[in-house]
N, C-alpha and C positions, 0 to 999 in steps of 0.2 A: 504494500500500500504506500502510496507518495503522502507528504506530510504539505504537497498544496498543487493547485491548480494552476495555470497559465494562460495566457493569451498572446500571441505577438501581435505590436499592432505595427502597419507599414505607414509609411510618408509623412506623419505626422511631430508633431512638435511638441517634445517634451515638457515644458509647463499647459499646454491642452492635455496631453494623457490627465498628468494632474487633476486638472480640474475635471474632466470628463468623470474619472474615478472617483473622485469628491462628492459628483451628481450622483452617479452610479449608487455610491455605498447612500445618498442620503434618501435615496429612493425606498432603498431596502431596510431602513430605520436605523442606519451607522452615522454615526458620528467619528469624527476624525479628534481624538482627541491630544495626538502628539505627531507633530511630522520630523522626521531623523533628516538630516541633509547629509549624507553618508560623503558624499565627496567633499565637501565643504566642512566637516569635522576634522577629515582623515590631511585634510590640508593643511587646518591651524595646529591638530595635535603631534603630526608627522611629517609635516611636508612633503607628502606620497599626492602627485597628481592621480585622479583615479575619475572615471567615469561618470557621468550624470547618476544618483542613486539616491531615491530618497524612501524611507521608511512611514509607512501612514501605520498608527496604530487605532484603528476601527473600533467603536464599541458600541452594540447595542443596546440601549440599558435595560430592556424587559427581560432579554436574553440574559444578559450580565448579571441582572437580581437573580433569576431561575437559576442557573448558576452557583452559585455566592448561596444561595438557599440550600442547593442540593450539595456542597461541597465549601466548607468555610475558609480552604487553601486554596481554591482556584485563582482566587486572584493574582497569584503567582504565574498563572499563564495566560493573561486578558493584558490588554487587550488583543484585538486577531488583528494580524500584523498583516498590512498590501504592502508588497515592493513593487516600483516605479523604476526601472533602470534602460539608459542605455544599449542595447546591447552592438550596436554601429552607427554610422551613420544616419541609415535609413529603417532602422527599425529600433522601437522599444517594448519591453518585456513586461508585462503585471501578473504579478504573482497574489496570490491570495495563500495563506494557511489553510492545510485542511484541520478543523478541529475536532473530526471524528478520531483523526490521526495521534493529536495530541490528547485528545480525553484519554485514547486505550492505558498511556501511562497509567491514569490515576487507576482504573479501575471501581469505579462508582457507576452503577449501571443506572443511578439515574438520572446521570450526565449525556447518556447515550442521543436519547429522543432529541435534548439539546443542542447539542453538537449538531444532528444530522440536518436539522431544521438552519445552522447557522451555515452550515456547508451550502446548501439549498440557496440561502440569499446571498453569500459571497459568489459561488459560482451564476447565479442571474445578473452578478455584478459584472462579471469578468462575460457575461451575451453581452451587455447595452451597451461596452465598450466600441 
């Protein structure tokens, strides 16, 4: 099992993905609550040029309560992480976490229904792209 989903998108312009995926996740009740500028850290902390990359961390909060209700350490693995990255010129990559993938850790089955229902809307995310 992969621990996430994918889409490449072609010809388009890396702060649009962005915001497309911003629409995307607010459609499906996400909220973006932390955006990572991955190149733009790894530049001030290391001076490593690296690729366009940014981290959205998504959260739904009905989902995030059920959660947090069925499991009082989950929040240790919330929010669900979209990557935004370059992968060339002419194409960009979004990724979504699968969370069915991440619950099996925990092992609380009634994390299960949760998970698969968040899988459900991140992957409708990564269609309307």
């Amino acid at each position: 099992m992969s621990y996430y989903s994918n889409k490449l998108i072609k010809h388009a312009h890396f702060d649009e993905v962005i915001q497309k995926v911003t629409e995307a996740l607010k459609e499906e009740g996400f909220g973006v609550l932390t955006e990572i500028d991955v190149r733009d850290t790894l530049k001030k902390k290391i001076d490593v040029d690296f690729r366009p990359y940014k981290i959205l961390g998504a959260c739904n909060p009905q989902f995030a309560h059920k959660a947090l209700q069925a499991e009082d350490k989950i929040g240790t693995m919330l929010p669900c992480n979209v990557i935004v990255q370059q992968k060339d010129v002419d194409t960009i990559d979004v990724a979504v976490v699968d969370p069915v993938a991440s619950m099996q850790a925990v092992g609380n089955k009634d994390l299960e229904g949760i998970a698969g229902e968040v899988r459900d809307r991140l992957k409708r995310v990564l269609d309307r792209i």
